[in-house]
VOGU-3710 file (C-alpha; in Angstrom, 3 decimals, decimal comma):
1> xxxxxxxxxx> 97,935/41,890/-186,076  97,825/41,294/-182,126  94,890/41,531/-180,256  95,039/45,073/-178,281  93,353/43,086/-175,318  95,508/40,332/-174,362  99,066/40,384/-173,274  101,625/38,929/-175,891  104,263/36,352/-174,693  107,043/36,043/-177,514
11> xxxxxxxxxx> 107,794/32,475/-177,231  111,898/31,754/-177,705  112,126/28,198/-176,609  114,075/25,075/-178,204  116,674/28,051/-179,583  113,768/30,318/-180,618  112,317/27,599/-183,108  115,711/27,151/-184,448  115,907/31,132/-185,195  118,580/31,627/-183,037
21> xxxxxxxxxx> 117,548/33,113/-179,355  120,318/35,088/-179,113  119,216/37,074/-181,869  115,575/36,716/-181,211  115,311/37,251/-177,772  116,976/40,866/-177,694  114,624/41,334/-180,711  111,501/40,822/-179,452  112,247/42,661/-176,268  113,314/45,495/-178,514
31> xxxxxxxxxx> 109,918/45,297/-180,880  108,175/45,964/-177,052  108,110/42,242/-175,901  107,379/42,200/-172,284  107,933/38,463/-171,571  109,655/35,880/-173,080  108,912/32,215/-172,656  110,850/29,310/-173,008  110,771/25,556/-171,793  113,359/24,586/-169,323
41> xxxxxxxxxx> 115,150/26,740/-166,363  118,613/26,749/-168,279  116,959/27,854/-171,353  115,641/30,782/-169,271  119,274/31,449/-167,505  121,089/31,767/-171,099  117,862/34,335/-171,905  117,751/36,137/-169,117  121,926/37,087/-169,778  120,741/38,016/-172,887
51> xxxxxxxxxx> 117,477/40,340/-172,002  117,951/41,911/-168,004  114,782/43,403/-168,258  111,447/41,496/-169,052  109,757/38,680/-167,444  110,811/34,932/-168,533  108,104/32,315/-168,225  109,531/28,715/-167,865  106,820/26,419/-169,471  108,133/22,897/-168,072
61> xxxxxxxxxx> 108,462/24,194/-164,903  111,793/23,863/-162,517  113,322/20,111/-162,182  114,360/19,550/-158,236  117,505/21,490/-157,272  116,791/24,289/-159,847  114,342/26,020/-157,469  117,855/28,389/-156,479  118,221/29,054/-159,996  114,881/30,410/-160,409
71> xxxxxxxxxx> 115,358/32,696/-157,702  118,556/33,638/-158,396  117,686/34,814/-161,851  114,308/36,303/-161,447  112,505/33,686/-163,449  108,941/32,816/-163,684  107,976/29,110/-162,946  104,762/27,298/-164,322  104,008/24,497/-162,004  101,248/21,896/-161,549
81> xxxxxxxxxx> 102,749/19,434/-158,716  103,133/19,376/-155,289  106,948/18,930/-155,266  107,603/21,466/-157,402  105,882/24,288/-154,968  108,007/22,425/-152,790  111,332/23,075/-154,534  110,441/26,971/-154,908  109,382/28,143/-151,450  112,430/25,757/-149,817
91> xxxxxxxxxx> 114,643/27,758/-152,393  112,488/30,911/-151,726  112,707/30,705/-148,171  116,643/29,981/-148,297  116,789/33,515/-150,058  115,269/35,505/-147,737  112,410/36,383/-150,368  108,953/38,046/-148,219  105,810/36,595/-148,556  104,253/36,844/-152,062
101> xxxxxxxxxx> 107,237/37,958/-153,759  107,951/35,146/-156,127  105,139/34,610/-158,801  104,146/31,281/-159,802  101,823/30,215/-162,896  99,306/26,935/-162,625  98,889/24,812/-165,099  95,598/23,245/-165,863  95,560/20,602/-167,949  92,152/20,873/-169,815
111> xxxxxxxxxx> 92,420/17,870/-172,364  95,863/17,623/-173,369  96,833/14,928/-170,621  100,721/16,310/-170,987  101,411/18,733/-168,053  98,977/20,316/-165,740  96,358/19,424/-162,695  92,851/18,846/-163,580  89,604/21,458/-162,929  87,837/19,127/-161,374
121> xxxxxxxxxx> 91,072/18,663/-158,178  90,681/22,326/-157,791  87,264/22,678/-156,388  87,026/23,173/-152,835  86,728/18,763/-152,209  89,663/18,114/-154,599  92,726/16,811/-153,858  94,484/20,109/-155,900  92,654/22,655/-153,638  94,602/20,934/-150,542
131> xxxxxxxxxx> 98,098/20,321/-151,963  98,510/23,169/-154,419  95,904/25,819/-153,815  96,516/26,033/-150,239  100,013/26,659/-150,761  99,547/29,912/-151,736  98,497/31,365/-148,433  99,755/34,753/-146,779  102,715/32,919/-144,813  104,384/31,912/-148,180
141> xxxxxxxxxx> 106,808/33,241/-150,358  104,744/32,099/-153,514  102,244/34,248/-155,177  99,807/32,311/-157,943  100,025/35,044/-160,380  98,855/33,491/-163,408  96,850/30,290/-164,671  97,504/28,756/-167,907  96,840/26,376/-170,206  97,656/24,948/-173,683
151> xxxxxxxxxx> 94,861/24,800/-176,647  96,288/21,776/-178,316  93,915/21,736/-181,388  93,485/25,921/-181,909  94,673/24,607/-185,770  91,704/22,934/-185,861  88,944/25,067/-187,737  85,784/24,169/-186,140  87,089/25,119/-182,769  85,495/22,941/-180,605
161> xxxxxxxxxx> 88,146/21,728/-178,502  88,909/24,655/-177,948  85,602/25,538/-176,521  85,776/22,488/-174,561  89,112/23,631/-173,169  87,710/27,200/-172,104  85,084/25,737/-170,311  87,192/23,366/-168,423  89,653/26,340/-167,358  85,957/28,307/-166,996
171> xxxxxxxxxx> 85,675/25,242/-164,296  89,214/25,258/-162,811  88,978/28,919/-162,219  85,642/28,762/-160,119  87,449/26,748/-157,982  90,510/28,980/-157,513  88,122/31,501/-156,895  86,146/29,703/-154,275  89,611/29,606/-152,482  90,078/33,337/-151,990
181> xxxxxxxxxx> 93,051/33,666/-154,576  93,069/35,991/-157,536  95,740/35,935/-159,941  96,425/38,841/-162,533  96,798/36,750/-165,556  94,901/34,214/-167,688  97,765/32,421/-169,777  95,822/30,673/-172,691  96,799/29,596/-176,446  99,430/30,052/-178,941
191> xxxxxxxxxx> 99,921/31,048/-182,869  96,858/29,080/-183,995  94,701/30,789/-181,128  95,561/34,283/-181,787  95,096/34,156/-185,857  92,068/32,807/-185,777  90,773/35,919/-183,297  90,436/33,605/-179,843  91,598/36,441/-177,888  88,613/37,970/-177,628
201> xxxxxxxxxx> 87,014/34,659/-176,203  90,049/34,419/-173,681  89,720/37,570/-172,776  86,271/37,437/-172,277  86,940/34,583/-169,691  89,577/36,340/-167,761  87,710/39,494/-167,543  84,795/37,172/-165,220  87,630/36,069/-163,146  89,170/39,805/-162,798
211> xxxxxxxxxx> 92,631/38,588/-164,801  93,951/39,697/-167,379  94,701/37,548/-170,817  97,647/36,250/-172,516  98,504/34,530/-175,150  102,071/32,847/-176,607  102,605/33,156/-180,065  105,579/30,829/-181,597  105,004/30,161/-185,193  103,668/33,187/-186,227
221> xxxxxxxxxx> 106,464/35,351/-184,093  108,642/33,788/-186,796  106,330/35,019/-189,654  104,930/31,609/-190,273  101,152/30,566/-190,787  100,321/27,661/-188,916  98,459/25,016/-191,092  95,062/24,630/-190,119  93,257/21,326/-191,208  90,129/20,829/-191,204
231> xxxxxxxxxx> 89,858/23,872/-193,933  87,052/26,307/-192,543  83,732/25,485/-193,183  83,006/29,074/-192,686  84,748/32,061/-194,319  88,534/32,559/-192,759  88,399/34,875/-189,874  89,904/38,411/-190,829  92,587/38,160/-188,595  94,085/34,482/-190,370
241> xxxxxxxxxx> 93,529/36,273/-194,074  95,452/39,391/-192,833  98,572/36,891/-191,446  98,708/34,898/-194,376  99,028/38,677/-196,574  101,592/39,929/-194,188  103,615/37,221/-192,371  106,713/36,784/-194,270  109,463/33,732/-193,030  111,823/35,734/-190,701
251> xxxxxxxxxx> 114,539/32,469/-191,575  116,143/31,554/-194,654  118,718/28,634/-194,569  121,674/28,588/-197,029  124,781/26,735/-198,031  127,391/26,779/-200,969  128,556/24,481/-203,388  131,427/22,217/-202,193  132,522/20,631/-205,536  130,826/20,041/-209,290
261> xxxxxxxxxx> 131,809/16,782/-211,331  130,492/14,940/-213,926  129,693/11,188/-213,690  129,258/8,773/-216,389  125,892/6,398/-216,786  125,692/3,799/-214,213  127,467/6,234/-211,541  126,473/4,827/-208,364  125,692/8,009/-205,889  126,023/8,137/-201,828
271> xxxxxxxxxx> 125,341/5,576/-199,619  124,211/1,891/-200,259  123,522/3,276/-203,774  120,166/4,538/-203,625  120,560/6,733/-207,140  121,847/5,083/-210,059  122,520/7,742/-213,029  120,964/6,404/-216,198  122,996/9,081/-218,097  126,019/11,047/-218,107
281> xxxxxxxxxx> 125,433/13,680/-215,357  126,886/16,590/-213,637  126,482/16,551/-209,847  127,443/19,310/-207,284  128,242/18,218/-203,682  126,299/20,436/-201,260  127,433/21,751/-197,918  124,682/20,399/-195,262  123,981/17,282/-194,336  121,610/15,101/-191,254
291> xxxxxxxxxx> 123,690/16,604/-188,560  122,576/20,301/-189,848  118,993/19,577/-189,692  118,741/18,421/-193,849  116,907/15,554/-193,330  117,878/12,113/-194,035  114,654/11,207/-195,902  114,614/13,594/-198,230  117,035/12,003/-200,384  115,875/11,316/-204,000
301> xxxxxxxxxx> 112,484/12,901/-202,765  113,386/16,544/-202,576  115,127/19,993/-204,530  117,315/22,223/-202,841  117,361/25,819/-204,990  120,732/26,501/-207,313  120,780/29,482/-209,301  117,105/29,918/-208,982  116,077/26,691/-209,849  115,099/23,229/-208,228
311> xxxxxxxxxx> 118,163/20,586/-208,334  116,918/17,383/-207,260  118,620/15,733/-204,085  120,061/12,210/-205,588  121,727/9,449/-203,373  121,035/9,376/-199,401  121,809/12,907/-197,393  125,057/12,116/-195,684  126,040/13,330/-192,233  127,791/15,995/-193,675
321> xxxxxxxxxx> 127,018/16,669/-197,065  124,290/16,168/-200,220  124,237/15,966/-203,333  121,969/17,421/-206,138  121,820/17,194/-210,181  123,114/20,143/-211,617  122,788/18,840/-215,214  120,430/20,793/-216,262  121,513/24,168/-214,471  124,775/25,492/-216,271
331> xxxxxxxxxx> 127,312/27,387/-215,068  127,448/25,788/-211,384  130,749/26,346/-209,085  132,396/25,652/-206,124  130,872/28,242/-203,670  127,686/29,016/-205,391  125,065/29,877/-203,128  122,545/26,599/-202,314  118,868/27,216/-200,952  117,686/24,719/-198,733
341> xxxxxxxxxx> 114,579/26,849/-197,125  113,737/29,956/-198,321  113,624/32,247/-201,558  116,119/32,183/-204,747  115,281/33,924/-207,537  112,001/33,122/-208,620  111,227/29,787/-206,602  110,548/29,483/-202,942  110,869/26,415/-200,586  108,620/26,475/-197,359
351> xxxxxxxxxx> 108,931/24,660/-194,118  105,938/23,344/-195,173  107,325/22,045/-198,313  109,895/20,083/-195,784  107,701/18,843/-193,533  104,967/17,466/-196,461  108,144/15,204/-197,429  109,291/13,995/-194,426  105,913/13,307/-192,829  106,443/15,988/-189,967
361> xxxxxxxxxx> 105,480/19,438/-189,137  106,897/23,193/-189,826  108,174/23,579/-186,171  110,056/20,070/-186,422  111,931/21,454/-189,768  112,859/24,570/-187,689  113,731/23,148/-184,646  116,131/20,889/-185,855  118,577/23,338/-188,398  121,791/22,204/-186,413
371> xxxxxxxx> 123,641/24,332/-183,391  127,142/24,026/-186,047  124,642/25,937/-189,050  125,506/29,800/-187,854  123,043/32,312/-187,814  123,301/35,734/-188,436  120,908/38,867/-188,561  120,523/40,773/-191,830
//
């Protein structure tokens, strides 16, 4: 499924999508994973106890005072201001590290005004060339080993954002170029980028700057399709077809049954009395509630899976519990097994399916399954 020319960088941030990292991380590293990335410096630290061995890439860069921690734990900063080179060659320098020995990764911003300098401040005139470009010089401890950037519309099939974006970094590279530095690696796109076969494009574009490519997958690391919207014009790309054949969900979320009763027409059910039973009805109490990750809208507008089929959600989702209609499914007990994302006998429900109700997106519905909801590996 990967692209045999561009470096892979399994992303485990925000608790590897929810996955768990401490599962994940010594996962990846074990299916070959040579770096791990992940947003924030003490994200990183928890990682790199987990995994000794491979590189850790810290998106968001190092906050000021963190610079030690970087250094201390062999971790791989992006930056894109001034004060943050800063913060890593004072912490650097306080180390004893030589010149060149800790690695640093730019970002350009090429569109996505969130994090990142602009091409246009890195040609030889701009304002980036003088207060980030020349800090990379022979004297310093920093080393500008990669440049990177984030394709924030790869999910969108025409692609032309993305080609917008490439030629920007196209731009922003000329002018690290035309100040004598050379990093190894071009650090472009995620999920959406690699399944729809932009590697070859990236690559392409680090080959004329002598670097070598890499892209982050998240989603799809997770065996998850991102949606793509428009729908292609064009026939799919081989690569997309093959991942949405072979990706299967690497998470399924469960919980039991808490308690069954029966309640007579006119029951009034959860909070502010939202459901009203018109009948008699029997209703099992559910094990997960807002403070899990089972979102708060989806009462009376979603099915969690009992005994392979849909019970609907009735009444607001509590903080702690839900509760679903059982009439209809016989035979339901304290400590059945509950489906709230993933596969029971013959009926699946998707992240997608989630996120369609709640007005979100896949990585939301991942992201926030509660730290008290325990993971394990099977």
């Amino acid at each position: 499924m990967a692209a045999p020319h561009a470096e892979l960088v399994a992303v485990i941030k925000a608790n590897a999508y929810g996955h768990s990292a401490e599962l994940c991380a010594p996962a990846a590293v074990r299916a070959g994973a040579r770096w791990l990335a992940v947003a924030s410096v003490e994200e990183a630290v928890a990682v790199r106890a987990l995994c000794p061995e491979p590189r850790v890439l810290v998106l968001c860069g190092a906050f000021p005072g963190q610079g030690a921690e970087v250094v201390r734990h062999g971790l791989t900063p992006v930056a894109w201001q001034p004060w943050q080179l800063d913060e890593l060659e004072g912490a650097a320098r306080a180390a004893g590290l030589a010149a060149g020995s800790l690695p640093v990764h730019l970002e350009i911003d090429t569109g996505m005004s969130r994090q990142g300098v602009a091409p246009e401040d890195l040609s030889p005139e701009g304002a980036g060339a003088k207060e980030l470009l020349a800090r990379f010089n022979p004297g310093s401890p920093l080393r500008l080993e990669g440049v990177m950037t984030h394709l924030f519309a790869a999910d969108e099939a025409d692609g032309r954002v993305t080609e917008t974006q490439l030629a920007r970094m196209d731009q922003a590279l000329g002018g690290i170029k035309a100040a004598g530095l050379h990093p190894e690696w071009l650090n472009v796109g995620a999920s959406a980028a690699l399944l729809v076969g932009e590697a070859a494009r990236i690559s392409a574009l680090a080959a004329r700057y002598g670097m070598k490519a890499m892209i982050r997958p998240g989603l799809a690391l997770y065996g998850v399709v991102p949606a793509f919207d428009p729908k292609f014009e064009r026939e799919e790309p081989k690569s997309l077809v093959e991942a949405r054949t072979q990706l299967q969900p690497v998470l399924a979320w469960k919980t039991r049954v808490a308690c069954v009763r029966s309640v007579p027409a006119g029951a009034v059910v959860g909070y502010n009395g939202t459901f009203v039973a018109t009948e008699p009805m029997r209703l099992a109490l559910v094990a997960a509630g807002y403070a899990d990750g089972l979102d708060r809208r989806l009462g009376n507008r979603f099915s969690l899976l009992v005994h392979g089929r849909r019970a609907p959600l009735v009444g607001r989702v509590s903080m702690d519990g839900a509760v679903v209609d059982v009439t209809e499914i016989p035979g339901v007990e304290p400590g059945d097994e509950v489906v709230i994302l993933g596969t029971q006998g013959g009926e699946t429900i998707t992240a997608f399916d989630h996120a369609q109700t709640t007005g979100t997106i896949s990585w939301e519905v991942f992201t926030r399954i509660g730290p008290r909801v325990p993971r394990f590996a099977v």
